[in-house]
N, C-alpha and C positions, 0 to 999 in steps of 0.2 A: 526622059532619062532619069532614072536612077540615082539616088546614089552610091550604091555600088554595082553601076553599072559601068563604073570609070575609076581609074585611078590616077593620084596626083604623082607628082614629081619620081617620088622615093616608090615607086611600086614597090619594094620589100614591104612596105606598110600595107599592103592594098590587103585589106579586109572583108571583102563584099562577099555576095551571094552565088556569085557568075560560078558556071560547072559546064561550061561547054567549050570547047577547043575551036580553034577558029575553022577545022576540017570539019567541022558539024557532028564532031562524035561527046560523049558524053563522059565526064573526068570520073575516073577510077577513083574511089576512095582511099587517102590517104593510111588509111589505119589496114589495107585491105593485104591478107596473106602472100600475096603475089607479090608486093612491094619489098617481102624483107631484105631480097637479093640488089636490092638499089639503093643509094648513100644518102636518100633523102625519101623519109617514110615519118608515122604517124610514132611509129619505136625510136627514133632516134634522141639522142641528147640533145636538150633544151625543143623541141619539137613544137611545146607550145607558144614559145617565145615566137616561134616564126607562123603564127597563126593556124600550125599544122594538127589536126587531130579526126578525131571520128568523123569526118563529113569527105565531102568531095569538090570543097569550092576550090578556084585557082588561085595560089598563093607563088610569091616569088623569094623563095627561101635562098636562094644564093644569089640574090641579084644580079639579075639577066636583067635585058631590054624590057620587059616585060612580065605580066603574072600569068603564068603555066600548070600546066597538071600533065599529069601519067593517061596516058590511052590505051587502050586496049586494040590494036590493030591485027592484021593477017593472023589473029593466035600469038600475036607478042607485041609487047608492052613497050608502049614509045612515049615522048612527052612531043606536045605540042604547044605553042603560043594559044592562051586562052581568048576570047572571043571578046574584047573588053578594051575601050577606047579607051586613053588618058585625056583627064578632065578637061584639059585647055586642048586648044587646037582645034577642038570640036568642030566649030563654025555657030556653037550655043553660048556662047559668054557676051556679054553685054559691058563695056571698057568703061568705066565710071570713072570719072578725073574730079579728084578732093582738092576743091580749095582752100587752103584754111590761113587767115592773115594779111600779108600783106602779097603783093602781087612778085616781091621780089623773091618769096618763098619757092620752094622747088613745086614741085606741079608730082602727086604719088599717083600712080596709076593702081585702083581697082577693080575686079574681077570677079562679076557677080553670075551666077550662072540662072537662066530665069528658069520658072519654073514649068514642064511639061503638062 
């Protein structure tokens, strides 16, 4: 796994590579002319703030469940959930317990993800 092959908590953040839709189609470009009739494009105000620009990876600009893109379907343009796991849950983290001090100290749980 990747690292942007998952996203953490905030998917609004989620910055990765991923351009494929969980239907197996392939994400429309953000910047792309078909887009300008839709509220969330590559032209919009602040665009770059929400990771959006010349490419075609999935980004989650209004905070949905998850990071999405625009598809191209039947000859018109749909957005579907992109193909991209959130980091924890996985069943690939490895729970790491710091102890530090005395035993009556809290016990913090870490979260390490190993590496593929």
């Amino acid at each position: 796994m990747r690292l942007d092959d998952c996203y953490e908590k905030a998917s609004s953040k989620y910055r990765g590579r991923v351009n494929q839709a969980e239907n197996g189609k392939t994400c429309l470009h953000w910047n792309s002319h078909i887009l300008l009739d839709y509220p969330i494009n590559a032209f919009m105000e602040d665009a770059d703030s929400y990771g959006i620009g010349e490419h075609n990876f999935c980004r989650n600009p209004d905070e949905d469940e998850k990071p999405w893109c625009y598809i191209a379907k039947n000859h018109k343009v749909e957005w579907d959930f992109c193909d991209v796991s959130p980091c924890s849950g996985t069943g690939k983290e490895l729970e790491v317990w710091q102890h530090i001090g005395s035993p009556e100290q809290q016990v913090t749980p870490c979260y390490l993800t190993p590496p593929v």
